[in-house]
ZADO-1210 file (C-alpha; in nm, 4 decimals, padded with zeros to 6 digits):
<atoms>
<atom x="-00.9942" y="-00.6203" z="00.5599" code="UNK" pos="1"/>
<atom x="-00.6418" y="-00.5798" z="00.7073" code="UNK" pos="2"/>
<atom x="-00.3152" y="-00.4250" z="00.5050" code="UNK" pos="3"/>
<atom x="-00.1752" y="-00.7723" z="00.4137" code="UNK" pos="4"/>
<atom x="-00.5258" y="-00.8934" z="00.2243" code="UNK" pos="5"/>
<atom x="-00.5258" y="-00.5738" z="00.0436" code="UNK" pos="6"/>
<atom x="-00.1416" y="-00.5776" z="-00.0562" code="UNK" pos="7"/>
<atom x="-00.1735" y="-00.9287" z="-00.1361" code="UNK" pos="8"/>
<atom x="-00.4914" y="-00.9216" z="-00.3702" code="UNK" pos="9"/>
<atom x="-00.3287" y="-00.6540" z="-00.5495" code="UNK" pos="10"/>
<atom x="-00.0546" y="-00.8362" z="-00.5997" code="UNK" pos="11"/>
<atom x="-00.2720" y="-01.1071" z="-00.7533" code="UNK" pos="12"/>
<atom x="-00.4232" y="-00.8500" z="-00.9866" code="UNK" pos="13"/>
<atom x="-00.1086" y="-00.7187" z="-01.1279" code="UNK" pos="14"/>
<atom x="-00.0017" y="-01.0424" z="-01.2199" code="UNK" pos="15"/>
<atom x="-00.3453" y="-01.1558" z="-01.3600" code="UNK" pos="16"/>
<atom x="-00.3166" y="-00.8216" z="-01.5870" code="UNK" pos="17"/>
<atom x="00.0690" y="-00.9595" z="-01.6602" code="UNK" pos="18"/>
<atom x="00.0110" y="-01.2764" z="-01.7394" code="UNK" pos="19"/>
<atom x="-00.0505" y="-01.2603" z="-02.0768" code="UNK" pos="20"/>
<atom x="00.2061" y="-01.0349" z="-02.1940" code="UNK" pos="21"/>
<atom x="00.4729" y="-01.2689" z="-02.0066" code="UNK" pos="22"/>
<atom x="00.3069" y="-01.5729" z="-02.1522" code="UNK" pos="23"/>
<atom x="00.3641" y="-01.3984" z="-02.5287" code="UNK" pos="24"/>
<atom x="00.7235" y="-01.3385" z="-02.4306" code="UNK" pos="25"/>
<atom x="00.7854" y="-01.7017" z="-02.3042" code="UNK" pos="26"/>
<atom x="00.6544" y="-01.8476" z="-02.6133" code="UNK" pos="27"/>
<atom x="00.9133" y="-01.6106" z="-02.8876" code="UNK" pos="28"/>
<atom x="01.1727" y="-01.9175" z="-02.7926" code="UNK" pos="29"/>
<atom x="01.4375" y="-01.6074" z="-02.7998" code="UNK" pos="30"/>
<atom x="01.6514" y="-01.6423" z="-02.4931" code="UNK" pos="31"/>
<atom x="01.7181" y="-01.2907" z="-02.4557" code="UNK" pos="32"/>
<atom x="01.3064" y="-01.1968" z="-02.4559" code="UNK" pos="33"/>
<atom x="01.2731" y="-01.5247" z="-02.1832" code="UNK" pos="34"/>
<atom x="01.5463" y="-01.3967" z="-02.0031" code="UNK" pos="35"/>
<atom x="01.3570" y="-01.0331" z="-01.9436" code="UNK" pos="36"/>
<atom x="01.0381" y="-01.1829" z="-01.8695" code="UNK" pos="37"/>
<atom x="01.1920" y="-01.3628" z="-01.5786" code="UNK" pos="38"/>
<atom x="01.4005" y="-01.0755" z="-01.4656" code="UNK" pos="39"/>
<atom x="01.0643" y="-00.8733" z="-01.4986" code="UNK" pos="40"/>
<atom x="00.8739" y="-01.1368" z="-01.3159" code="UNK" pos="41"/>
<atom x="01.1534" y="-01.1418" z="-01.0245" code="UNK" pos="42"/>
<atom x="01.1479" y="-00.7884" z="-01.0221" code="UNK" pos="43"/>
<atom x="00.7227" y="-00.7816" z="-00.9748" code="UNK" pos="44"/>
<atom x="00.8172" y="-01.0439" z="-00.6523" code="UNK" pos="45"/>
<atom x="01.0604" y="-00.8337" z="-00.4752" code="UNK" pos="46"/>
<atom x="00.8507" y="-00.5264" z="-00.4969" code="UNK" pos="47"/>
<atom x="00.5577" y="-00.7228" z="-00.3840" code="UNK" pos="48"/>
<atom x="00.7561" y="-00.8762" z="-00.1018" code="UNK" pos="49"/>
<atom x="00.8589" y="-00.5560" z="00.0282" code="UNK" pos="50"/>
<atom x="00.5366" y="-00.3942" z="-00.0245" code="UNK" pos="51"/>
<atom x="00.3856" y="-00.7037" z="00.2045" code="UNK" pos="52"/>
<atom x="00.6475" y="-00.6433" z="00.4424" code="UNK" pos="53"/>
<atom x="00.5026" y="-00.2768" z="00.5121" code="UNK" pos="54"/>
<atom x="00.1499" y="-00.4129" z="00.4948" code="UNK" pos="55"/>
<atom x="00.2405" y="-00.6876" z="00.7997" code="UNK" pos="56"/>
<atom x="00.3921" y="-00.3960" z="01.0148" code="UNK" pos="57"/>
<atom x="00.0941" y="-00.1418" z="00.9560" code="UNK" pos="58"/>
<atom x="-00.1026" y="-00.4707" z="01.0757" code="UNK" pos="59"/>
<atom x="00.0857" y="-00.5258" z="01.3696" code="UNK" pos="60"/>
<atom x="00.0762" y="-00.1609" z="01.4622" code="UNK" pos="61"/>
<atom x="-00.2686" y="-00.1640" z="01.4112" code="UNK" pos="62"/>
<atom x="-00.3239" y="-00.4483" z="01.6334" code="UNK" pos="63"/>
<atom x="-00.1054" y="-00.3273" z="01.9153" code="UNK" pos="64"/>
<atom x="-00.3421" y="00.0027" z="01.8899" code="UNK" pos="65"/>
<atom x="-00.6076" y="-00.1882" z="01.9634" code="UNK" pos="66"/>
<atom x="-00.4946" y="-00.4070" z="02.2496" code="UNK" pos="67"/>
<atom x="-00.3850" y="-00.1252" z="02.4393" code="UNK" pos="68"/>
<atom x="-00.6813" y="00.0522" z="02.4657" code="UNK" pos="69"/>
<atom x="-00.7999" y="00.0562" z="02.8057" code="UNK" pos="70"/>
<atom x="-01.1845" y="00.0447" z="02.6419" code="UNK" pos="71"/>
<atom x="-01.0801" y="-00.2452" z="02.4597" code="UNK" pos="72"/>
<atom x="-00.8259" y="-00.4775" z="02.6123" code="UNK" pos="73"/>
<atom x="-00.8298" y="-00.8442" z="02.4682" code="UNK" pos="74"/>
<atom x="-00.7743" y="-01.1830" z="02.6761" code="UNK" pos="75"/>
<atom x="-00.3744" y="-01.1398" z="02.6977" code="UNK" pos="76"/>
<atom x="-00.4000" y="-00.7528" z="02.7930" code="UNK" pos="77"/>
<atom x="-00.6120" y="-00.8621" z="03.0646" code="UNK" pos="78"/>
<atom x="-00.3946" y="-01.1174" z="03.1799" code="UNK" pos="79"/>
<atom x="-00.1099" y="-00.8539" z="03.2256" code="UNK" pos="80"/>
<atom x="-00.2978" y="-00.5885" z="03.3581" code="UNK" pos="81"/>
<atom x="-00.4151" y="-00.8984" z="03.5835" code="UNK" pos="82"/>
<atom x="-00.0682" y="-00.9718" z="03.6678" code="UNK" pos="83"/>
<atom x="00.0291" y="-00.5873" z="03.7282" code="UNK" pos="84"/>
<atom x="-00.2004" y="-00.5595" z="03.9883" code="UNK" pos="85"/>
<atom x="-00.1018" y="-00.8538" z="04.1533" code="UNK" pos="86"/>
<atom x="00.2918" y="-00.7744" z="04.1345" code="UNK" pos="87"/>
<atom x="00.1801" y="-00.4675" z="04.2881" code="UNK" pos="88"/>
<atom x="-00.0450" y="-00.5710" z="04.5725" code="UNK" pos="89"/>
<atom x="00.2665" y="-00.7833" z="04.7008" code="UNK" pos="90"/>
<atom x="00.5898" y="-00.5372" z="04.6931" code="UNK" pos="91"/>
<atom x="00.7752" y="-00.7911" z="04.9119" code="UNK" pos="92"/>
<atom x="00.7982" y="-01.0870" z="04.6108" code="UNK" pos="93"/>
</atoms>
């Protein structure tokens, strides 16, 4: 299961756990108690966003780790180790 999965299931379970306490403070009708719910809700979706933002770059670093490996090389690392060699079996081009 890759970072981003993780990151965003947990983000899923914090607001299942949430949910009913920002239901409860929806339903008072009192503007100011509405007003911190949303500004509590906001809050949880910029953390999460960042948090998902480090997730996707672990991901991508872990990727790259992978498709450099000389045991391991997928399609597109083969096509450019395919194209090194070729560059340098004709210097002249």
């Amino acid at each position: 299961m890759t970072h981003v999965e993780l990151t965003c299931l947990q983000g899923l379970a914090d607001l299942e756990q949430l949910e009913g306490p920002w239901l409860d403070g929806m339903v008072t009708g009192d503007p100011e108690v509405t007003a911190t719910t949303m500004r509590l809700l906001l809050a949880h979706m910029t953390w999460n966003s960042k948090r998902l933002l480090g997730a996707m770059v672990l991901d991508r670093m872990d990727a790259e780790t992978l498709s450099t490996r000389a045991e391991f090389p997928d399609s597109c690392q083969r096509f450019v180790n395919a194209l090194d060699s070729a560059t340098r079996s004709n210097p002249q081009e």
